[in-house]
PAVOLO-681734 format. One line per 3 residues: number of its first residue (from 0); their letters; for each residue x, y, z of N, C-alpha, C. Coordinates in pm, 1 decimal, always signed. Example, Ala and Ser with C-alpha at 12.3 -4.5 7.8 and 13.67 -1.06 7.14 Angstrom:
0) as) +1319.0/-569.0/+780.0/+1230.0/-450.0/+780.0/+1320.0/-330.0/+780.0 | +1285.0/-225.0/+708.0/+1367.0/-106.0/+714.0/+1290.0/+3.0/+787.0
! end
This chain:
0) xxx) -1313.1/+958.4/-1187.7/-1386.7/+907.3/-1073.6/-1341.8/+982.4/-948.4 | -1470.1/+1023.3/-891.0/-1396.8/+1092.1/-756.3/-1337.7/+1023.7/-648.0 | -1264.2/+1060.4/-596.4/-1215.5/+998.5/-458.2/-1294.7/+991.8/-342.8
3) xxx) -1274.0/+846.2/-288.9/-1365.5/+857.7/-148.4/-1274.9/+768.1/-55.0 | -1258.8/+819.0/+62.5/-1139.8/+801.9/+179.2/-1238.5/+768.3/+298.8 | -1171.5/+660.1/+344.6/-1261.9/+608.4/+491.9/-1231.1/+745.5/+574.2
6) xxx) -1329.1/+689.5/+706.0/-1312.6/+781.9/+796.0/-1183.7/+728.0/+857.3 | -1151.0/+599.7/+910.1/-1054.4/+604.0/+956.6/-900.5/+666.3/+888.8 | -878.6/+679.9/+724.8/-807.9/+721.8/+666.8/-790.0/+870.1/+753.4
9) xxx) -902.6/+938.5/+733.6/-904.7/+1090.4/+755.0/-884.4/+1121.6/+889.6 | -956.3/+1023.3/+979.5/-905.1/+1047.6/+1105.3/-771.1/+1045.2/+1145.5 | -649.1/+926.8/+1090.9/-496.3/+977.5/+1086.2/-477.8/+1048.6/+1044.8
12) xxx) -530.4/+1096.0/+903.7/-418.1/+1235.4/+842.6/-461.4/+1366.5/+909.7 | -542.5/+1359.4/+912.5/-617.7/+1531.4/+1060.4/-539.6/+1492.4/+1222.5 | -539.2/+1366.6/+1231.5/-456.9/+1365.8/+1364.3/-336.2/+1370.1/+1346.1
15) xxx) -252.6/+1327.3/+1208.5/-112.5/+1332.7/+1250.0/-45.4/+1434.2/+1232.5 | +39.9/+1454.0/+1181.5/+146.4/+1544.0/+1232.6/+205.9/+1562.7/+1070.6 | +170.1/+1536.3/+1006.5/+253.2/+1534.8/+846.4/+141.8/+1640.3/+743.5
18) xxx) +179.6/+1779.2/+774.8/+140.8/+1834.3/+639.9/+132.2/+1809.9/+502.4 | +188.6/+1786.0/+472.5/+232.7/+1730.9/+330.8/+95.7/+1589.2/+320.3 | +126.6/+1511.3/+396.7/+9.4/+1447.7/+352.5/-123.6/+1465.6/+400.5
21) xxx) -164.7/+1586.4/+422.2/-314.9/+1629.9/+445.1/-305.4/+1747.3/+304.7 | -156.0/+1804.8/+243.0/-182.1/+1866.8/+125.7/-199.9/+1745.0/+12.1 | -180.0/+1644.0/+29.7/-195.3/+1537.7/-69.9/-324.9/+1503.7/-77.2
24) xxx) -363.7/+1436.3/+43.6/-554.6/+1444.3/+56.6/-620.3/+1541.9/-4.0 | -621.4/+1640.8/+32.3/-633.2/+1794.6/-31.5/-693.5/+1818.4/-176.6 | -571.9/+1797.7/-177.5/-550.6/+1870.1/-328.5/-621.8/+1770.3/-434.5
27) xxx) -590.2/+1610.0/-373.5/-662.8/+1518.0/-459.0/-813.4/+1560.7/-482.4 | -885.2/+1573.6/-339.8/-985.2/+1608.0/-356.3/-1032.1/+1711.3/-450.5 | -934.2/+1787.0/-409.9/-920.3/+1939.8/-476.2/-993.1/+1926.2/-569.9
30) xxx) -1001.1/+1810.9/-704.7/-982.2/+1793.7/-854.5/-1111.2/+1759.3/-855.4 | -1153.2/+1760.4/-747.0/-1294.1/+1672.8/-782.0/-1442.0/+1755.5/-737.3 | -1368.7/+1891.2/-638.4/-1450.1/+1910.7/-513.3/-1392.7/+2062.3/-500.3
33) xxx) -1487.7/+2154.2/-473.4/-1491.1/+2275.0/-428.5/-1418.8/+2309.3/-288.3 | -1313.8/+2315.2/-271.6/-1249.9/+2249.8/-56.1/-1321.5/+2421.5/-9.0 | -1320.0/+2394.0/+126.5/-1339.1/+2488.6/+233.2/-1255.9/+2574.9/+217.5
36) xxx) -1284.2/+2717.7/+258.6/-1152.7/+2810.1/+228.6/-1035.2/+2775.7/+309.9 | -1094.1/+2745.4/+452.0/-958.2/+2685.4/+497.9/-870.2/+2574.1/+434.5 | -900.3/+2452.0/+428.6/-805.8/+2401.7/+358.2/-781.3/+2429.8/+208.9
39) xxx) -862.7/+2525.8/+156.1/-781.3/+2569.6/+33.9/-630.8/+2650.3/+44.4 | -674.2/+2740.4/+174.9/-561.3/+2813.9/+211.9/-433.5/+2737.7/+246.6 | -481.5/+2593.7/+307.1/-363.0/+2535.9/+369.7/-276.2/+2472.7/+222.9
42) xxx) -374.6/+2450.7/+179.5/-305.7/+2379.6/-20.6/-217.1/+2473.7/-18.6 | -240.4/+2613.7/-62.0/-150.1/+2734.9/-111.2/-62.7/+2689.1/-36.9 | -85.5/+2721.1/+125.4/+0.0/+2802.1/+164.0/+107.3/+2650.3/+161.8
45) xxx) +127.8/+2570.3/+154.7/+229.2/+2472.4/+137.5/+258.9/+2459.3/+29.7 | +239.8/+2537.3/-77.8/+240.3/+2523.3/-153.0/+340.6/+2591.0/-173.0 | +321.3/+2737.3/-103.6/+431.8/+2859.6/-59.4/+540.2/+2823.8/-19.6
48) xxx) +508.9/+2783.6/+117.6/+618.1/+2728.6/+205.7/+725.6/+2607.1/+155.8 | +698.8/+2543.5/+36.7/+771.9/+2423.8/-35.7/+850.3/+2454.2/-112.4 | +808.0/+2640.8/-158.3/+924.9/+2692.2/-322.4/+1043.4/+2721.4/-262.9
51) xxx) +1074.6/+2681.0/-103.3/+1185.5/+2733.7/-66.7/+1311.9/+2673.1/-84.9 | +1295.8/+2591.1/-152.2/+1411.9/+2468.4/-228.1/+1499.4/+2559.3/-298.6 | +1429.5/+2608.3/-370.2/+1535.4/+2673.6/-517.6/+1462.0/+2878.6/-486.8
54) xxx) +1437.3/+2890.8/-341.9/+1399.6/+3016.9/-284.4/+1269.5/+2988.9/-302.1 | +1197.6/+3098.5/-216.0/+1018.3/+3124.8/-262.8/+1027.5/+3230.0/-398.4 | +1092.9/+3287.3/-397.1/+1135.3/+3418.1/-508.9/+1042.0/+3325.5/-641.8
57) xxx) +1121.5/+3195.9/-681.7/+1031.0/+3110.9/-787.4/+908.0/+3105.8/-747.1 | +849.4/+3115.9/-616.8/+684.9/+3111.8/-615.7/+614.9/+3214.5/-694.3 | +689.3/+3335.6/-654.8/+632.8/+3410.6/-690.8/+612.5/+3436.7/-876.7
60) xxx) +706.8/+3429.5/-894.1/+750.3/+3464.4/-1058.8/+646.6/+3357.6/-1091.9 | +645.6/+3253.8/-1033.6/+526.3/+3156.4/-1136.3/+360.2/+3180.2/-1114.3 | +338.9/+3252.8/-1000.0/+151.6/+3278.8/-981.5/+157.5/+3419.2/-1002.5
63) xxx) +52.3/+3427.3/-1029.7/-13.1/+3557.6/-1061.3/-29.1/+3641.4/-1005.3 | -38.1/+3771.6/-999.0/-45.7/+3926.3/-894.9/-163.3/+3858.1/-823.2 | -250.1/+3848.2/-939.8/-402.7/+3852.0/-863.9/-445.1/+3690.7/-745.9
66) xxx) -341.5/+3589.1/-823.2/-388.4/+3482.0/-752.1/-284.0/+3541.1/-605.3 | -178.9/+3553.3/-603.5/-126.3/+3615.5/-490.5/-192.9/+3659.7/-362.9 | -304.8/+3806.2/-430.0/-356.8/+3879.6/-389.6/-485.9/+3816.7/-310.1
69) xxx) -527.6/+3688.1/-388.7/-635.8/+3623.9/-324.0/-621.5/+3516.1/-209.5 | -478.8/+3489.0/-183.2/-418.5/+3407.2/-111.1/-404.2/+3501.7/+23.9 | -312.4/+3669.4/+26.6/-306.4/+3681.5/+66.4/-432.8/+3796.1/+170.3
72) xxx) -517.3/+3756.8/+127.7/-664.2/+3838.8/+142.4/-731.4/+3727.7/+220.6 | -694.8/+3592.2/+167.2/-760.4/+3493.9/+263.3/-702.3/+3482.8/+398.9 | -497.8/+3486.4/+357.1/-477.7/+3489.1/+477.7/-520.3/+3582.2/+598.9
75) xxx) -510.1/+3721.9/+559.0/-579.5/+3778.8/+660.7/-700.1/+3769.7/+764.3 | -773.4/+3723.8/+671.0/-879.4/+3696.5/+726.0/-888.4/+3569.2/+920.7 | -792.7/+3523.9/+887.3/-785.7/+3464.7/+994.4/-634.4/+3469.8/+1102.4
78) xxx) -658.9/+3586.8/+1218.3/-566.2/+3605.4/+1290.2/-455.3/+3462.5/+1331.6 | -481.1/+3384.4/+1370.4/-403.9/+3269.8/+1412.7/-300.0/+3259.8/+1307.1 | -318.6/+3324.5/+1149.8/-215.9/+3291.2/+1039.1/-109.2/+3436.1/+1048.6
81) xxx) -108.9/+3540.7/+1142.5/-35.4/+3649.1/+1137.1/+63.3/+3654.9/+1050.2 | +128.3/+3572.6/+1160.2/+293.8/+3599.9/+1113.6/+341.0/+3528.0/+963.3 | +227.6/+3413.0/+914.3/+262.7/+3353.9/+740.6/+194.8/+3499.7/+640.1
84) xxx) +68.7/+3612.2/+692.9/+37.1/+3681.0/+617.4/+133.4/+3820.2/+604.5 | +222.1/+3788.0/+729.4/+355.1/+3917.6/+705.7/+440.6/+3866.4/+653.2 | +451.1/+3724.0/+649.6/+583.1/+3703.4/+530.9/+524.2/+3685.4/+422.5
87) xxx) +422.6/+3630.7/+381.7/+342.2/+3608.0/+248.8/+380.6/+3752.7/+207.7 | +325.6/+3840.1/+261.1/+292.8/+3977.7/+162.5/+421.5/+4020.6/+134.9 | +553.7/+3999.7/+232.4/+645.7/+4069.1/+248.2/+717.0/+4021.8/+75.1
90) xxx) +708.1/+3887.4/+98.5/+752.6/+3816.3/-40.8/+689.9/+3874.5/-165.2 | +554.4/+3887.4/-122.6/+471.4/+3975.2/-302.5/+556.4/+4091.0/-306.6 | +583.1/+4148.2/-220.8/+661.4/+4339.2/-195.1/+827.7/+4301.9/-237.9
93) xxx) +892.4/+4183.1/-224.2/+984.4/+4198.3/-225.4/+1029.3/+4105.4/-299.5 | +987.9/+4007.9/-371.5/+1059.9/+3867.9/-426.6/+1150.9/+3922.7/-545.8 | +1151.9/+4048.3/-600.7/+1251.0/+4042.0/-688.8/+1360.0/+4090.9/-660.0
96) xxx) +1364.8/+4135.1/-494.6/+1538.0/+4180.8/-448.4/+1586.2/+3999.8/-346.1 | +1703.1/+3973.3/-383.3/+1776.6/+3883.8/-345.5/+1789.4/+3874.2/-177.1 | +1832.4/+3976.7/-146.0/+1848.3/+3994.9/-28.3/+1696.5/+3991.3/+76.3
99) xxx) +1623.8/+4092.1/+17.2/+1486.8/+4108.2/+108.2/+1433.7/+3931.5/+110.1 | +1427.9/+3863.0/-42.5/+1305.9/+3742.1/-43.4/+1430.3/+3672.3/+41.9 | +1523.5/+3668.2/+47.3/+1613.3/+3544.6/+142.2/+1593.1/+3577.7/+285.0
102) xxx) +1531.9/+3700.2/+311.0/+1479.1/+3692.3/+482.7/+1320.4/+3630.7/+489.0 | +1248.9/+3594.6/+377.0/+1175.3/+3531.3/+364.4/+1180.1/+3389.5/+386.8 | +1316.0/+3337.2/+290.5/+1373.7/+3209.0/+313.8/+1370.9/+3162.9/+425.7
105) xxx) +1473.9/+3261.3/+500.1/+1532.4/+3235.6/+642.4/+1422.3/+3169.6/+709.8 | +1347.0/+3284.4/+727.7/+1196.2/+3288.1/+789.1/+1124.8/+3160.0/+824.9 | +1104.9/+3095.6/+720.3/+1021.5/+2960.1/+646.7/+1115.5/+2884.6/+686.5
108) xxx) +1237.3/+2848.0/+680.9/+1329.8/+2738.9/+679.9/+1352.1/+2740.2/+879.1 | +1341.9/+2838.9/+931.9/+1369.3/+2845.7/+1065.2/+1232.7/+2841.1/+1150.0 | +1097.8/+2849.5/+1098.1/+999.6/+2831.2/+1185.2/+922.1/+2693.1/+1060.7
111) xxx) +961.9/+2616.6/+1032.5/+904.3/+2506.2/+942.6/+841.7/+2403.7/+1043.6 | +863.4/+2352.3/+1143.3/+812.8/+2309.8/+1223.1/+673.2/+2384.0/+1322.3 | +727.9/+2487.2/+1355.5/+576.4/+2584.8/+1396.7/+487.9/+2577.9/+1266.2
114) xxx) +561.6/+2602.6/+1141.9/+441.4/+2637.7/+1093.0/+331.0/+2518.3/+1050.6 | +433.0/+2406.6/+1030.1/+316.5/+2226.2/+1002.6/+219.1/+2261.3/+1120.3 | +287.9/+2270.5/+1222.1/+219.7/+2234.6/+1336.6/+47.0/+2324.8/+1338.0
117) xxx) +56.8/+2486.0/+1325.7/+25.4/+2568.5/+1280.7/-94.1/+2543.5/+1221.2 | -85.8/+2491.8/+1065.5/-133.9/+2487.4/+972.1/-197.2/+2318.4/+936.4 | -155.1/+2190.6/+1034.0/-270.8/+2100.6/+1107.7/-375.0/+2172.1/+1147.7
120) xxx) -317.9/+2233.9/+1262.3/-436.0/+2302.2/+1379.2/-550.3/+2376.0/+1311.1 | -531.6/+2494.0/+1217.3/-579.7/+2560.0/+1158.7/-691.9/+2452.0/+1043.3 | -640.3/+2331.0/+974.3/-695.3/+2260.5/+884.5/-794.0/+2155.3/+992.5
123) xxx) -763.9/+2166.0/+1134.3/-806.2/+2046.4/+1183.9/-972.8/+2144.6/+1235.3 | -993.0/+2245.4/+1189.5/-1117.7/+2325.9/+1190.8/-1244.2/+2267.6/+1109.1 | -1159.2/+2218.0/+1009.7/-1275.9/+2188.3/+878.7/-1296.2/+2067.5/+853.4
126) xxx) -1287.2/+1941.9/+949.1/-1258.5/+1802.6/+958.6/-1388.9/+1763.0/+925.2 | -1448.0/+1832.8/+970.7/-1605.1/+1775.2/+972.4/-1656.3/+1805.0/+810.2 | -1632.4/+1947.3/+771.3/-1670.0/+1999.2/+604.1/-1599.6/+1877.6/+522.3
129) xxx) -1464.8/+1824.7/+506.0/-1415.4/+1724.2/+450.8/-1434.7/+1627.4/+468.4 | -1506.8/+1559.7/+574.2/-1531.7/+1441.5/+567.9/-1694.5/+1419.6/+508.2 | -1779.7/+1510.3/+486.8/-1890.2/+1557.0/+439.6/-1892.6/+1570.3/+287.2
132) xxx) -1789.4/+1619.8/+248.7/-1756.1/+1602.5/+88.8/-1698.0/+1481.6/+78.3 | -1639.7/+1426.9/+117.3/-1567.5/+1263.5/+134.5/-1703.0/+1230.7/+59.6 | -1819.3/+1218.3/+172.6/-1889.1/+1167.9/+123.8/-1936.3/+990.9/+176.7
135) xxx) -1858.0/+931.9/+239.8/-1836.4/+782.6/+251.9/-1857.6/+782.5/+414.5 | -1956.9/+703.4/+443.4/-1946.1/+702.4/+602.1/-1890.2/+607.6/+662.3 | -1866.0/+512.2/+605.2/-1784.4/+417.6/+661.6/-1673.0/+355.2/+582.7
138) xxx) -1644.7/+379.0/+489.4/-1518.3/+374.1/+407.9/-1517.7/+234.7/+419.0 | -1390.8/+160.2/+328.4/-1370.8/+66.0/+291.8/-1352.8/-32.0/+368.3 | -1363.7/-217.4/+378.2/-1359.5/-278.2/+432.6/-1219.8/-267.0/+570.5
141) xxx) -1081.4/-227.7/+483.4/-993.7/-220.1/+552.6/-976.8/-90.8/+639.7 | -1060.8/-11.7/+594.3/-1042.3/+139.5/+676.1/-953.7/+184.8/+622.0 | -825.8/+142.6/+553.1/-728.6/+192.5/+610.8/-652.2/+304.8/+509.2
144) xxx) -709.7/+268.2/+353.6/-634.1/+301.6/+198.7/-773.6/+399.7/+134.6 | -691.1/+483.9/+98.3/-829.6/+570.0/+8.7/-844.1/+521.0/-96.3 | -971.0/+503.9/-171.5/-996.0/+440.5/-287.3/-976.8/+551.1/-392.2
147) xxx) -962.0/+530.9/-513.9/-930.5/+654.1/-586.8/-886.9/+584.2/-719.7 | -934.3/+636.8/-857.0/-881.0/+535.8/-984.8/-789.1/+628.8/-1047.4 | -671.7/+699.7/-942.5/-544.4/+772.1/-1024.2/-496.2/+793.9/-865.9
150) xxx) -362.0/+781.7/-923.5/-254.0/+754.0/-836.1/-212.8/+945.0/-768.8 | -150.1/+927.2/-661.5/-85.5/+1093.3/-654.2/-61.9/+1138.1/-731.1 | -53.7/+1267.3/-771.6/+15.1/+1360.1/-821.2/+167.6/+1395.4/-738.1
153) xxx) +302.1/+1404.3/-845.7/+401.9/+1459.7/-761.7/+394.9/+1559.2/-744.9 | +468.9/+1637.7/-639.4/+513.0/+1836.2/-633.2/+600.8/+1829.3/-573.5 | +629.3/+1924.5/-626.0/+826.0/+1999.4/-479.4/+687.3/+1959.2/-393.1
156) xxx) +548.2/+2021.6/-362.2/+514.0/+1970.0/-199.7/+494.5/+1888.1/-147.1 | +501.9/+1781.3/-202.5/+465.4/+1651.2/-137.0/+602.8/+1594.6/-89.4 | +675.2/+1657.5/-30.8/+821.9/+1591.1/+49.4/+836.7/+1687.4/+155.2
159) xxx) +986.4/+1679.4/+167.8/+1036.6/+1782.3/+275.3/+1108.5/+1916.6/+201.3 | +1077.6/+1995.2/+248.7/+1164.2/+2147.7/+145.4/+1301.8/+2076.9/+149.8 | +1380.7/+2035.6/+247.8/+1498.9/+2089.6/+228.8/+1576.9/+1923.8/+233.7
! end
């Protein structure tokens, strides 16, 4: 059964401040629904930004050249993401030397706050495309809980990296 989320649901998670739970919205949808390239990008890219637990180096070794390649082709595409598409790529070029992917680490672990912030802003573009696939114009009596007949999915992304 697909998921359908009030507006007031969507209106907190696009207004607040918690990545992680607009990659949770997301991705749920994800399963059900074709997303916008932007918030597909924002899925990845937290997706990226989360392998930094046990390094990103493991991001890499687990996706594919080509899915890589399509991540980092999207990122380009939109200037405001610069500086995640010079470390993105830097990591495809470098994740199997220790030293190079840990200035990657650094990177991510020292601008983690710019980059939520960042990557709201960037997702808060397509508010209108997602609430259109939502689908629900006035959502549930309480506003307040997305309806849905399966619970989250866990990930390293759905917390804090560190």
């Amino acid at each position: 059964m697909r998921p359908r989320y009030s507006n007031d649901y969507l209106d907190r998670i696009y207004g607040g401040q918690s990545v992680f739970d607009l990659w949770s919205l997301l991705t749920t949808l994800e399963r059900h629904v074709t997303l916008p390239e932007r918030s597909w990008l924002v899925c990845r890219l937290v997706e990226w930004m989360s392998s930094t637990r046990s390094s990103v180096c493991t991001y890499y070794e687990a996706t594919s050249r080509t899915f890589q390649s399509r991540i980092s082709a999207a990122i380009r595409r939109y200037p405001e993401l610069h500086a995640l598409s010079e470390y993105f790529d830097r990591g495809m070029r470098t994740w199997k030397s220790e030293q190079e992917i840990g200035q990657v680490d650094t990177w991510l672990d020292s601008h983690e706050g710019q980059i939520h912030a960042s990557l709201m802003q960037f997702a808060r573009e397509e508010k209108a495309l997602i609430m259109e696939l939502n689908g629900e114009p006035d959502g549930p009596a309480n506003g307040s809980q997305p309806i849905r007949a399966e619970t989250n999915r866990t990930s390293s992304a759905a917390g804090s990296r560190r």
